[in-house]
PDB file of N, H, CA, C and O in Angstrom:
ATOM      1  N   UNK A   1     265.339   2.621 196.099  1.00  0.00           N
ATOM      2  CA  UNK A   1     264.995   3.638 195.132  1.00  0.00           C
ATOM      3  C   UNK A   1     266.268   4.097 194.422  1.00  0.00           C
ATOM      4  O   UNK A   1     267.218   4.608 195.016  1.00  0.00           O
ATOM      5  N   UNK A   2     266.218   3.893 193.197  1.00  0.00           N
ATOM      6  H   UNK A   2     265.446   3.479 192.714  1.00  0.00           H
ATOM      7  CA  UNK A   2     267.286   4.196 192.253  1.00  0.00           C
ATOM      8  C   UNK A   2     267.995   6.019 192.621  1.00  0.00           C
ATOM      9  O   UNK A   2     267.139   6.812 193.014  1.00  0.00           O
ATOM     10  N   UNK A   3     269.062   6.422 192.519  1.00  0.00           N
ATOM     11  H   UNK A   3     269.758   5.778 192.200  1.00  0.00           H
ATOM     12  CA  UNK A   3     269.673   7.467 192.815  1.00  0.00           C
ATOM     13  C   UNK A   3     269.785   8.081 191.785  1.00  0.00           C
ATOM     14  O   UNK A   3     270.828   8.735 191.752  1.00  0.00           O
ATOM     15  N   UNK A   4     268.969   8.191 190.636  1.00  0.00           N
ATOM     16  H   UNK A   4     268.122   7.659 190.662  1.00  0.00           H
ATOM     17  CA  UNK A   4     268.867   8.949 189.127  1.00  0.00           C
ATOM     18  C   UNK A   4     268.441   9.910 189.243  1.00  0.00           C
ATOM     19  O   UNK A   4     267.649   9.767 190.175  1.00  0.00           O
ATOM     20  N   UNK A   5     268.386  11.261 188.803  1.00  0.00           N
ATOM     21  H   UNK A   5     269.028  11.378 188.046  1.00  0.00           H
ATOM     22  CA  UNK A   5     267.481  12.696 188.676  1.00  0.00           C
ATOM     23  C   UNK A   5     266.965  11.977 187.403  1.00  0.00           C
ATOM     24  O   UNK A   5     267.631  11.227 186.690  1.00  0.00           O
ATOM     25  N   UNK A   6     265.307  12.428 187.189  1.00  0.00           N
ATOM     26  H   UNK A   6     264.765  13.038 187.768  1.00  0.00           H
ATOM     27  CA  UNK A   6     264.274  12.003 186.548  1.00  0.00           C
ATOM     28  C   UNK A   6     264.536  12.919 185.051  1.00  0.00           C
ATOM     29  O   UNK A   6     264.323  12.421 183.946  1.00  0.00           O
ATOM     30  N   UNK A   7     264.920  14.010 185.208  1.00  0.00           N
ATOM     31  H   UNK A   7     265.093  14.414 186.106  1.00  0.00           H
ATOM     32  CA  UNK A   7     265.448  14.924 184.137  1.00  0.00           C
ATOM     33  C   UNK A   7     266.383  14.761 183.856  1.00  0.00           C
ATOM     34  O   UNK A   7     266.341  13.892 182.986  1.00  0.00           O
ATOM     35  N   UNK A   8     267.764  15.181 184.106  1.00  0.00           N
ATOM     36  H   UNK A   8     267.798  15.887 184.813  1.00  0.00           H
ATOM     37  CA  UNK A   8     269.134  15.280 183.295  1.00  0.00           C
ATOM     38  C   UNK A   8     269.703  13.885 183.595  1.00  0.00           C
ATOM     39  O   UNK A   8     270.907  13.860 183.340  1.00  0.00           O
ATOM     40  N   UNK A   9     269.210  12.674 184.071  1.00  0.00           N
ATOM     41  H   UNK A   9     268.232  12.694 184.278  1.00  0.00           H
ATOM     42  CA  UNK A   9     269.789  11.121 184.200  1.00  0.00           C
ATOM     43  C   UNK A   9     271.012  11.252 185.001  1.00  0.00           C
ATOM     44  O   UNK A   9     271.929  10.442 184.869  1.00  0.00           O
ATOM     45  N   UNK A  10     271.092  12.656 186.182  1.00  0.00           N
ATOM     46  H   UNK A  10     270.347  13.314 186.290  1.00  0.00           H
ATOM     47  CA  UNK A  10     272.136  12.457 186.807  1.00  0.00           C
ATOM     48  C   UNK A  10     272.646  11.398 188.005  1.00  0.00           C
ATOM     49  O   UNK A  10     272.240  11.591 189.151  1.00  0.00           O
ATOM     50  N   UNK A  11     273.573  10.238 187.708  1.00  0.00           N
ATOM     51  H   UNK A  11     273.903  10.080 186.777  1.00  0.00           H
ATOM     52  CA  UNK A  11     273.929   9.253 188.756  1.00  0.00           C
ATOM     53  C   UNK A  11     274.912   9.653 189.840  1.00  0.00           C
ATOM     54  O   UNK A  11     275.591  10.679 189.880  1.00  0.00           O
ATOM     55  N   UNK A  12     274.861   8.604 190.759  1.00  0.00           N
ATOM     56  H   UNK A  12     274.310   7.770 190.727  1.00  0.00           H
ATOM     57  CA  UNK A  12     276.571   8.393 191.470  1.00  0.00           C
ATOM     58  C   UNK A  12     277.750   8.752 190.570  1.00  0.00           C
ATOM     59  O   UNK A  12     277.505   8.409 189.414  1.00  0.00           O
ATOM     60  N   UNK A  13     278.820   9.264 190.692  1.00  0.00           N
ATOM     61  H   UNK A  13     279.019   9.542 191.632  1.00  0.00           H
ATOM     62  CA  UNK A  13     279.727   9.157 190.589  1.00  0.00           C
ATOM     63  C   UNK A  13     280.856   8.149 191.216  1.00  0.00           C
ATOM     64  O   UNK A  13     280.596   7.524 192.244  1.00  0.00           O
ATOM     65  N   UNK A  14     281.595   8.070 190.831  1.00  0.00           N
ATOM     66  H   UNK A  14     281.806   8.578 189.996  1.00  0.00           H
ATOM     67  CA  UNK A  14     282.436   6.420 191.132  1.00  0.00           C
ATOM     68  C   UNK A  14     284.287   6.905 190.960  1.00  0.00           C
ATOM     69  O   UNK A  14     285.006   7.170 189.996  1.00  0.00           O
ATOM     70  N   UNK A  15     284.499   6.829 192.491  1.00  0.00           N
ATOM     71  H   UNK A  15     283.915   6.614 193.274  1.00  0.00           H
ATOM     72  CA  UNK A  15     286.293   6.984 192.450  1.00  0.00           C
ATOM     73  C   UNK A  15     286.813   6.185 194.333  1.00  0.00           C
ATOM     74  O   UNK A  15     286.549   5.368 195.215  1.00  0.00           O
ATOM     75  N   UNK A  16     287.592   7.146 193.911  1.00  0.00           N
ATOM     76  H   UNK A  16     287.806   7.810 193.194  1.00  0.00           H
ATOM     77  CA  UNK A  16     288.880   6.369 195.154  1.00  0.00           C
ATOM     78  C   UNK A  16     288.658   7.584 196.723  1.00  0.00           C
ATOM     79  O   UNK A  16     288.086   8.669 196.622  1.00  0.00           O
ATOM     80  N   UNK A  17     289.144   7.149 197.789  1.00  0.00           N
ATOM     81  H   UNK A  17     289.610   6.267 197.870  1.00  0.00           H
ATOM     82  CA  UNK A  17     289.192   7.952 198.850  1.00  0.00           C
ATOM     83  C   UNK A  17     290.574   7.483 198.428  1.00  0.00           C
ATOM     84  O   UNK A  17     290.968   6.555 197.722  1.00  0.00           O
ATOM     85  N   UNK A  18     291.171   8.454 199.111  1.00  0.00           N
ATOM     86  H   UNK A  18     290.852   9.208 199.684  1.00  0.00           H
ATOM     87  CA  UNK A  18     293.301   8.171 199.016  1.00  0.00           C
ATOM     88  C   UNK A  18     293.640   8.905 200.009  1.00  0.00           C
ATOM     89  O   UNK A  18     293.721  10.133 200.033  1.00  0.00           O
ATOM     90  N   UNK A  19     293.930   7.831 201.204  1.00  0.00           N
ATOM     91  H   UNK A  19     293.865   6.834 201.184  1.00  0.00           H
ATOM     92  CA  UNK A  19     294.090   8.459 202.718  1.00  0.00           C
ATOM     93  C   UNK A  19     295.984   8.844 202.357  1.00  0.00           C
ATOM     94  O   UNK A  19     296.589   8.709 201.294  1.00  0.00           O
ATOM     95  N   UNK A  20     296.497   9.343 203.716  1.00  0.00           N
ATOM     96  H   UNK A  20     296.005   9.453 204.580  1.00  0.00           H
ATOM     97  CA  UNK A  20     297.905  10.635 203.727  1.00  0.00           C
ATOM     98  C   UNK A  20     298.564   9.179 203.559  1.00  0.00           C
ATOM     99  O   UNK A  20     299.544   9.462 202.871  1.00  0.00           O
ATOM    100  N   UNK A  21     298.604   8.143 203.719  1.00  0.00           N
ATOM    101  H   UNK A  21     297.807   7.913 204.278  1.00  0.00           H
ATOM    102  CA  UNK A  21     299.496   6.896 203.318  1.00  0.00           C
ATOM    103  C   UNK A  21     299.228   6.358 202.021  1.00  0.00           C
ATOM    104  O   UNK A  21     299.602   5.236 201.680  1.00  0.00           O
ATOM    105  N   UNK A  22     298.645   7.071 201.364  1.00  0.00           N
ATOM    106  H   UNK A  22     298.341   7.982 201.641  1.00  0.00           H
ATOM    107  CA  UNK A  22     297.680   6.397 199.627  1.00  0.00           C
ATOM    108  C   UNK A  22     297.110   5.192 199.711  1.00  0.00           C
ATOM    109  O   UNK A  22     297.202   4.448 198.734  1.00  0.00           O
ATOM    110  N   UNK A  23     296.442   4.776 200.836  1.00  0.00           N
ATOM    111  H   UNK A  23     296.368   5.380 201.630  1.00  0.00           H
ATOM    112  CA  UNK A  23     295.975   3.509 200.642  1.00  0.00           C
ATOM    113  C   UNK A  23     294.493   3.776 200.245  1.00  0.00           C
ATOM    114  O   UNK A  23     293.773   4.483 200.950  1.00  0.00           O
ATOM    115  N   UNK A  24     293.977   3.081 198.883  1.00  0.00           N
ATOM    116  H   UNK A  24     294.562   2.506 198.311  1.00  0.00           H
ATOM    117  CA  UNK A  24     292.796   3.858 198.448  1.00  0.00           C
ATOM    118  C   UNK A  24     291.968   2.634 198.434  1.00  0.00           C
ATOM    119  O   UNK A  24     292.237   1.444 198.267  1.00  0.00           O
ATOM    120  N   UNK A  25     290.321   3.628 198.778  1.00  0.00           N
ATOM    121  H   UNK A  25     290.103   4.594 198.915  1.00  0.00           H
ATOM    122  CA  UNK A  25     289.399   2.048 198.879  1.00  0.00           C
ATOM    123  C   UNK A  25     288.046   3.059 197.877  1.00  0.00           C
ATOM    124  O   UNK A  25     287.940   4.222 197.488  1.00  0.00           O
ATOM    125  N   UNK A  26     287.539   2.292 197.830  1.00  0.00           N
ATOM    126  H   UNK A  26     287.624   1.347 198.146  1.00  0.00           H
ATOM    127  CA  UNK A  26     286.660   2.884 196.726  1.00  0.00           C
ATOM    128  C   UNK A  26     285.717   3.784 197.463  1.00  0.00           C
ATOM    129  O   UNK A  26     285.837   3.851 198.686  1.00  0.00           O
ATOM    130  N   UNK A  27     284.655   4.588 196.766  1.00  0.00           N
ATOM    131  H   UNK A  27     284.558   4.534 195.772  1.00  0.00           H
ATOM    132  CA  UNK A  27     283.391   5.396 197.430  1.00  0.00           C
ATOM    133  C   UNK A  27     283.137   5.935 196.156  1.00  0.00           C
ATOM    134  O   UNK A  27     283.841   5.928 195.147  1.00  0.00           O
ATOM    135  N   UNK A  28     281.499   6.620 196.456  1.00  0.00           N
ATOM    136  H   UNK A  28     280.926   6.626 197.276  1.00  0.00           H
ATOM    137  CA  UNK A  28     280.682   7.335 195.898  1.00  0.00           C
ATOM    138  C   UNK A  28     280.571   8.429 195.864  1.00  0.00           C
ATOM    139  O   UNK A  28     280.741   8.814 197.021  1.00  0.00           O
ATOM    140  N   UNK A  29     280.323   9.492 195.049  1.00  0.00           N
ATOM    141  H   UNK A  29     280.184   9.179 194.110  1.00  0.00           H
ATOM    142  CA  UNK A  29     278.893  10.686 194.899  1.00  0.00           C
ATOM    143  C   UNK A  29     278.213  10.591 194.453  1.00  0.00           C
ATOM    144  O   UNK A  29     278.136  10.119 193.318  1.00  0.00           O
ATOM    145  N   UNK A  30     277.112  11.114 195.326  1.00  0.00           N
ATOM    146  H   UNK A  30     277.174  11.497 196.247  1.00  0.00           H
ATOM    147  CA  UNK A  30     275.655  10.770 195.275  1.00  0.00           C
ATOM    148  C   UNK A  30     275.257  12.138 194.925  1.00  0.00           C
ATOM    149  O   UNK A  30     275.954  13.031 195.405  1.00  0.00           O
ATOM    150  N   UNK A  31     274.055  12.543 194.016  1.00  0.00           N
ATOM    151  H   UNK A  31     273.489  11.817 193.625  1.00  0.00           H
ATOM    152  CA  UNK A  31     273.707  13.366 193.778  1.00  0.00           C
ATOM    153  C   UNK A  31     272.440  14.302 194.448  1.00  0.00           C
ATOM    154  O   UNK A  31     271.535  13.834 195.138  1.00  0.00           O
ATOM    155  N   UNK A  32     272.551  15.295 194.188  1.00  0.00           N
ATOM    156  H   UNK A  32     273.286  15.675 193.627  1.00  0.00           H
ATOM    157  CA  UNK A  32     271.868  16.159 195.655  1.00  0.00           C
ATOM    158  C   UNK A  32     270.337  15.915 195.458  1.00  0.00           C
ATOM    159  O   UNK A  32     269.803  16.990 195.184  1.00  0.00           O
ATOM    160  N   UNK A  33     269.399  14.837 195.503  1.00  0.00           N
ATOM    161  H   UNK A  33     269.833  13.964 195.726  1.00  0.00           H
ATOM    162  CA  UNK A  33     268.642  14.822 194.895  1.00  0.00           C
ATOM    163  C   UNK A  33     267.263  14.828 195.890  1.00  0.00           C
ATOM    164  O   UNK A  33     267.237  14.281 196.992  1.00  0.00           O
ATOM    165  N   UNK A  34     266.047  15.607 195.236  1.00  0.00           N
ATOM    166  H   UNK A  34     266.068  16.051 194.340  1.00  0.00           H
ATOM    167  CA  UNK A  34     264.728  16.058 196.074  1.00  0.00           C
ATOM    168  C   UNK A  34     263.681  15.703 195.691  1.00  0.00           C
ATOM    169  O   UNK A  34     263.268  15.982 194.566  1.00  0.00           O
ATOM    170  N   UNK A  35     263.206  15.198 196.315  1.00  0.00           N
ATOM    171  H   UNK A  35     263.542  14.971 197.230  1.00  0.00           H
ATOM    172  CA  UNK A  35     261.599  14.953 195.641  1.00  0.00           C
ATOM    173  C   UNK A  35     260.644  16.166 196.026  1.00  0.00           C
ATOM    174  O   UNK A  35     260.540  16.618 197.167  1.00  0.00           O
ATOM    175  N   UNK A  36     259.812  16.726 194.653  1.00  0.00           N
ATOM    176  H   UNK A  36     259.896  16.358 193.727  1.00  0.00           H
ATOM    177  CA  UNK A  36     259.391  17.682 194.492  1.00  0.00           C
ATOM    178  C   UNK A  36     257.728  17.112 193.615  1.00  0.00           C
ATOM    179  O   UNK A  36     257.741  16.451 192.577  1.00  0.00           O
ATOM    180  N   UNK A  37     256.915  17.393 194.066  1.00  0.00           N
ATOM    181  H   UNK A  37     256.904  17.930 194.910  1.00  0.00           H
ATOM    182  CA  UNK A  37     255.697  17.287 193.288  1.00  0.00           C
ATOM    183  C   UNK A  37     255.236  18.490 192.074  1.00  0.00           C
ATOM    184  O   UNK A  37     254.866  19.656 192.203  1.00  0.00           O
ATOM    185  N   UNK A  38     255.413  17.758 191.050  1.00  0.00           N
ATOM    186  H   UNK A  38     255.714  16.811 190.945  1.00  0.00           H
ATOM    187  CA  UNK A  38     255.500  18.458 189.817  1.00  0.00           C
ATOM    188  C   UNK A  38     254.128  18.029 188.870  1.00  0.00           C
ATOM    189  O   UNK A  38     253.431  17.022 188.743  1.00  0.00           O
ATOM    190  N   UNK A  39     254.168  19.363 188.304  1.00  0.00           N
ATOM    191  H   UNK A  39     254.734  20.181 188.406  1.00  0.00           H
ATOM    192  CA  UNK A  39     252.919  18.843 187.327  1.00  0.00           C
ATOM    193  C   UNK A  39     253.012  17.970 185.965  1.00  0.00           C
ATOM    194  O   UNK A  39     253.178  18.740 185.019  1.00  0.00           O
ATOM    195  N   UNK A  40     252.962  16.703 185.581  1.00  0.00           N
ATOM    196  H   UNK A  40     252.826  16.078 186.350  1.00  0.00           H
ATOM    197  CA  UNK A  40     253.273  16.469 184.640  1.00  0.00           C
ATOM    198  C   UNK A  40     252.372  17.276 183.158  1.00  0.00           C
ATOM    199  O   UNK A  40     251.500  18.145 183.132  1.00  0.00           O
ATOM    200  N   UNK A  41     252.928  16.667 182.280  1.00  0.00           N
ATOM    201  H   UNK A  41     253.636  15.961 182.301  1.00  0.00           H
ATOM    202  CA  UNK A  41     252.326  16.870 181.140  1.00  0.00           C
ATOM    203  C   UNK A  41     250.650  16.778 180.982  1.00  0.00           C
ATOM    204  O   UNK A  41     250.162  17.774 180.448  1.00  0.00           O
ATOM    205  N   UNK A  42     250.032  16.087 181.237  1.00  0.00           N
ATOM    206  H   UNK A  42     250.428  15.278 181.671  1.00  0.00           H
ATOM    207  CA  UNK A  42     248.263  15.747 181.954  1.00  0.00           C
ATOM    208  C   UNK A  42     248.149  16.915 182.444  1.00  0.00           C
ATOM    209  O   UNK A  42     247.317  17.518 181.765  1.00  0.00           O
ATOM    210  N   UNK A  43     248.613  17.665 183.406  1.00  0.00           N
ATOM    211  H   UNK A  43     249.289  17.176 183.958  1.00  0.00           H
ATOM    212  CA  UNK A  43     248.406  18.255 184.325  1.00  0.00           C
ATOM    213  C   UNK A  43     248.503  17.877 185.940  1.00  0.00           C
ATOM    214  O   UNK A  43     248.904  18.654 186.807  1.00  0.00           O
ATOM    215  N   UNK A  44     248.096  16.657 186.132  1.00  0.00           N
ATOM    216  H   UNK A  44     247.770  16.026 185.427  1.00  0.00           H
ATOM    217  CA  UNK A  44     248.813  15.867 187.529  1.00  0.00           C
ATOM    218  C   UNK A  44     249.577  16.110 187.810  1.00  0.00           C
ATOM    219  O   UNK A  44     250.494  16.613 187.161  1.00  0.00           O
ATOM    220  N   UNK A  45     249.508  15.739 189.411  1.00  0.00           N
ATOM    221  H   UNK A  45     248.763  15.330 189.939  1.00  0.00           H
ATOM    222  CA  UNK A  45     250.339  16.035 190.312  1.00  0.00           C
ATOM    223  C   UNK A  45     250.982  14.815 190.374  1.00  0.00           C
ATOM    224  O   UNK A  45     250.455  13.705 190.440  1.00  0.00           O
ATOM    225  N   UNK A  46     252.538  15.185 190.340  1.00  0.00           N
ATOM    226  H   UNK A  46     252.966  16.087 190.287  1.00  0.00           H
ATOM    227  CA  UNK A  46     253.033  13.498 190.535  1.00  0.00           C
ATOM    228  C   UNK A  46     254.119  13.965 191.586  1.00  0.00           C
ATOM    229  O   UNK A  46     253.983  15.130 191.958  1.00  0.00           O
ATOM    230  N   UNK A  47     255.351  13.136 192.218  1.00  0.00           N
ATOM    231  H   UNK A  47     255.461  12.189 191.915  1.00  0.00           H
ATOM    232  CA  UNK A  47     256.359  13.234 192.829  1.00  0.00           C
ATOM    233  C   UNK A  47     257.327  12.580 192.321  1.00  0.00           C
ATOM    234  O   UNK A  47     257.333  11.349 192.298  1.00  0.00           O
ATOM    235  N   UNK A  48     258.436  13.438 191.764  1.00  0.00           N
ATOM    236  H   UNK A  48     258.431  14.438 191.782  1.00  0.00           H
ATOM    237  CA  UNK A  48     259.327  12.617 190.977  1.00  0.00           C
ATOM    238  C   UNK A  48     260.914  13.072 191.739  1.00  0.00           C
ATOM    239  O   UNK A  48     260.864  14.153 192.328  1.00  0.00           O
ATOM    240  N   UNK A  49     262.082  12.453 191.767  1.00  0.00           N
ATOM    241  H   UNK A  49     262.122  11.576 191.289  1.00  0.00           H
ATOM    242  CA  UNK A  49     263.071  13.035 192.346  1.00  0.00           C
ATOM    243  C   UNK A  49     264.115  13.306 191.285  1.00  0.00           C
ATOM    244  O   UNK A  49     264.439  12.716 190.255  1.00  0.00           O
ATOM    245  N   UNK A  50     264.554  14.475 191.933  1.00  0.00           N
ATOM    246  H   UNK A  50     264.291  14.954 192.770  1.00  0.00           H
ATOM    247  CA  UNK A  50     265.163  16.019 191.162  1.00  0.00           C
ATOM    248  C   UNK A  50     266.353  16.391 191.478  1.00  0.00           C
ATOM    249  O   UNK A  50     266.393  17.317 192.288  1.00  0.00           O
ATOM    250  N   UNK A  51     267.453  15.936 191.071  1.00  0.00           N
ATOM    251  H   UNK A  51     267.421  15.184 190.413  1.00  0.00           H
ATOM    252  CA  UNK A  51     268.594  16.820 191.724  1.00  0.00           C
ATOM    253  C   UNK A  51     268.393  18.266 191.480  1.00  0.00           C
ATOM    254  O   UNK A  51     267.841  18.564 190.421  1.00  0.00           O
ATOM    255  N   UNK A  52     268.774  19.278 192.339  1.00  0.00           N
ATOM    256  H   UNK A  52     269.222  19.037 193.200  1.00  0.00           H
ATOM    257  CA  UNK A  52     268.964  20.343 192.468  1.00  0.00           C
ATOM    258  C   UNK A  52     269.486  21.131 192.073  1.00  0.00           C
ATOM    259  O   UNK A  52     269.568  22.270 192.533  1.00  0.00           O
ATOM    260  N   UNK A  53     269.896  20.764 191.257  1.00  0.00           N
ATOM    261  H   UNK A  53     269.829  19.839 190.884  1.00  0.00           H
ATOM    262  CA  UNK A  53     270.687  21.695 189.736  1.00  0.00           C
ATOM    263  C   UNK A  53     269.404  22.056 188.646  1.00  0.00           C
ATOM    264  O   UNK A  53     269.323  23.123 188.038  1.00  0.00           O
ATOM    265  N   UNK A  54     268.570  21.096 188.555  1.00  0.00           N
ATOM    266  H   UNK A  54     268.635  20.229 189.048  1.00  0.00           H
ATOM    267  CA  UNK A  54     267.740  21.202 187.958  1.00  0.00           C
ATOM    268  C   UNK A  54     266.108  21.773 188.331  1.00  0.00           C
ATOM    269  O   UNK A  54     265.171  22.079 187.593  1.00  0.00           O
ATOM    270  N   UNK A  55     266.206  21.761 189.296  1.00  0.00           N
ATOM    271  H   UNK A  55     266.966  21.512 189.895  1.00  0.00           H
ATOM    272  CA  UNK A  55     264.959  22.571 190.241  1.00  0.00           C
ATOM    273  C   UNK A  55     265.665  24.027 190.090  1.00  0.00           C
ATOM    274  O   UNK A  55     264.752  24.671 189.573  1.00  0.00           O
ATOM    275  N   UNK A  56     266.560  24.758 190.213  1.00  0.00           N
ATOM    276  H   UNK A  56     267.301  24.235 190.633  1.00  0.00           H
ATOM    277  CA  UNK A  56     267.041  25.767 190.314  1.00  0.00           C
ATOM    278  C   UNK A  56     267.261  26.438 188.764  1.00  0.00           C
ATOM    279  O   UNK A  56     267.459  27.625 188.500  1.00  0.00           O
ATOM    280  N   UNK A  57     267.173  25.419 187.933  1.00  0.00           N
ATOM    281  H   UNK A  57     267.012  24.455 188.146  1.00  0.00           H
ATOM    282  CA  UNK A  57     267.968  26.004 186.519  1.00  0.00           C
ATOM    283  C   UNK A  57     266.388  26.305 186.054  1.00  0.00           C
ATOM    284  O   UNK A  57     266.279  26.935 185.002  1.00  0.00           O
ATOM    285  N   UNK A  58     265.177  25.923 186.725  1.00  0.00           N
ATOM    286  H   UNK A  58     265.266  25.411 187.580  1.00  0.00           H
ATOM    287  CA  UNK A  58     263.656  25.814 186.505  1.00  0.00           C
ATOM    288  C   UNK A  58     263.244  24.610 185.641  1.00  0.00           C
ATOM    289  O   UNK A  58     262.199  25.005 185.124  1.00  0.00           O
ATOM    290  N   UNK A  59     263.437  23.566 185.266  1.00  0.00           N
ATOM    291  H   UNK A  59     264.286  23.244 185.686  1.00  0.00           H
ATOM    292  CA  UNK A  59     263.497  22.862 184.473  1.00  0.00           C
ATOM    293  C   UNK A  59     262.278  21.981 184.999  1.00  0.00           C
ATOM    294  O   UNK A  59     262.114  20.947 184.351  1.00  0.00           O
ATOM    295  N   UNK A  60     261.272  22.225 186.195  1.00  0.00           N
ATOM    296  H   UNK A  60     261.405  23.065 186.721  1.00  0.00           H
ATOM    297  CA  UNK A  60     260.647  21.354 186.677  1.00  0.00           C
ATOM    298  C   UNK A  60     259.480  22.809 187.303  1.00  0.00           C
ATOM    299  O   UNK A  60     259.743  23.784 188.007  1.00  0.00           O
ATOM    300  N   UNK A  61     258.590  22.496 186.857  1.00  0.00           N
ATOM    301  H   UNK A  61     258.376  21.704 186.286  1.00  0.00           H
ATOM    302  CA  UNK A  61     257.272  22.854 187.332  1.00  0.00           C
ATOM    303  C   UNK A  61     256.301  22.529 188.134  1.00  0.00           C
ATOM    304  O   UNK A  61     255.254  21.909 187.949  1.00  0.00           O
ATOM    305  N   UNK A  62     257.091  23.361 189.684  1.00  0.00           N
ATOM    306  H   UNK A  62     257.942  23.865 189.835  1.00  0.00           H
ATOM    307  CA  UNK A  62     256.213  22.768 191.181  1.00  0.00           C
ATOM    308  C   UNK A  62     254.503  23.133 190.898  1.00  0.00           C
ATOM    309  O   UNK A  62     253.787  24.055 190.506  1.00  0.00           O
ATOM    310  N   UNK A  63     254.399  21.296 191.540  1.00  0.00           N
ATOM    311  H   UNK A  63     254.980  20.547 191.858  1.00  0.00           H
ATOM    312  CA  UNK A  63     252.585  21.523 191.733  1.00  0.00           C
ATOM    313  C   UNK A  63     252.572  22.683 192.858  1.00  0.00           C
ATOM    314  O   UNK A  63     253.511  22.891 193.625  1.00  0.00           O
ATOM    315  N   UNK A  64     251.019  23.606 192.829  1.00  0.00           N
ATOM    316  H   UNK A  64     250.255  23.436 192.205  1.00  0.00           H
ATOM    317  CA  UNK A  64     250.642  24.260 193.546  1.00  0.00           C
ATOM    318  C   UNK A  64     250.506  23.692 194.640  1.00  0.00           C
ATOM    319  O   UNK A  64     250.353  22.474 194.546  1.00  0.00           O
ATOM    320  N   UNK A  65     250.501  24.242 195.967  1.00  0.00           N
ATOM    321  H   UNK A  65     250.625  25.231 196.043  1.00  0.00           H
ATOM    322  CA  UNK A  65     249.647  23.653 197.107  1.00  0.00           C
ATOM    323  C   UNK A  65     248.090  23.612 197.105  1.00  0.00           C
ATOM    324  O   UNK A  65     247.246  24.399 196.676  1.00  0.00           O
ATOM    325  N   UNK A  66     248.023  22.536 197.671  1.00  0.00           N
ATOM    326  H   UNK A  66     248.708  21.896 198.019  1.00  0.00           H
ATOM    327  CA  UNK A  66     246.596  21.954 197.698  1.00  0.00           C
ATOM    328  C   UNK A  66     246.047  22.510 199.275  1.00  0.00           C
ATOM    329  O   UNK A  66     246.013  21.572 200.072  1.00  0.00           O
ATOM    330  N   UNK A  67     245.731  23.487 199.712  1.00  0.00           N
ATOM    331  H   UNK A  67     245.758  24.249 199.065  1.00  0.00           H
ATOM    332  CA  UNK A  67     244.763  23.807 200.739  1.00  0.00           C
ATOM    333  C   UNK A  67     243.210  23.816 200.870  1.00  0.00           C
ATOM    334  O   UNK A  67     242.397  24.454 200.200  1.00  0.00           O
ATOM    335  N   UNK A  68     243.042  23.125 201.689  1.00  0.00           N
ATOM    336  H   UNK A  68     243.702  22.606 202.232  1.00  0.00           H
ATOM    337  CA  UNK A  68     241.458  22.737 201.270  1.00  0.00           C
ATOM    338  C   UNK A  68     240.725  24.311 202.406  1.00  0.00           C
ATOM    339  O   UNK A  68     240.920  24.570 203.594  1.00  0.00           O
ATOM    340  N   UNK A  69     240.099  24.854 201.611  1.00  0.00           N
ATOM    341  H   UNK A  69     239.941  24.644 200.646  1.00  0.00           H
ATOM    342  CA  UNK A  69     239.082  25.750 202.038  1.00  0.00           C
ATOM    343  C   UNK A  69     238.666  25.692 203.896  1.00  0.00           C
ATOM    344  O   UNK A  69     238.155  24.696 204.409  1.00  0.00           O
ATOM    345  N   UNK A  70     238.872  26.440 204.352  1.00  0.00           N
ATOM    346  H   UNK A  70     239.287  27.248 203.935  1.00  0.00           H
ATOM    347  CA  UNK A  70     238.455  26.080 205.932  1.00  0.00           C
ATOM    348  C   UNK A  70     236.415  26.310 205.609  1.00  0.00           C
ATOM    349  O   UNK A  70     235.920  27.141 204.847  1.00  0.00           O
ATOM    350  N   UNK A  71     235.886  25.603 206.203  1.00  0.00           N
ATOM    351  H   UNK A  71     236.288  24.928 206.822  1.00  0.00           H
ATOM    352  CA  UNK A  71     234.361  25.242 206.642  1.00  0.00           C
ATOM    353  C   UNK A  71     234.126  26.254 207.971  1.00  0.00           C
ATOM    354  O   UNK A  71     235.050  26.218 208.784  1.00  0.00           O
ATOM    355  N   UNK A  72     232.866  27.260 208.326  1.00  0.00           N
ATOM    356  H   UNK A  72     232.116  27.290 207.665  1.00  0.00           H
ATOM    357  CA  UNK A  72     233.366  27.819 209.320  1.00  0.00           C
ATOM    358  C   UNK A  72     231.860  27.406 209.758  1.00  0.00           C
ATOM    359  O   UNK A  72     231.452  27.669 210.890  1.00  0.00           O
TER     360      UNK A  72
END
């Protein structure tokens, strides 16, 4: 599964670790990212993944919970 936020196209980032002798080997950041069930445009419920910059800034509209009625 691709590491993209579905909204702002946020990726990995791409650099060096540089240990106390500078010997540098490559690595990643990965972005803080959540899957959140959101309502699309339809109105459906879909699950799309969200970094967390963007769930917080509100930019994504959580589906309601679905509780089904208790039967007594």
């Amino acid at each position: 599964m691709a590491k993209v936020c579905k909204l702002c196209d946020k990726r990995p980032a791409t650099g060096n670790n540089v240990s106390h002798a500078h010997n540098k080997t490559r690595r990643r950041w990965l972005p803080n990212l959540q899957t959140v069930r959101v309502l699309d445009d339809s109105g459906r419920r879909r699950k799309v993944r969200v970094c967390t910059r963007c769930i917080s800034a509100g930019m994504v509209r959580k589906a309601p919970r679905f509780r089904p009625s208790a039967k007594a």
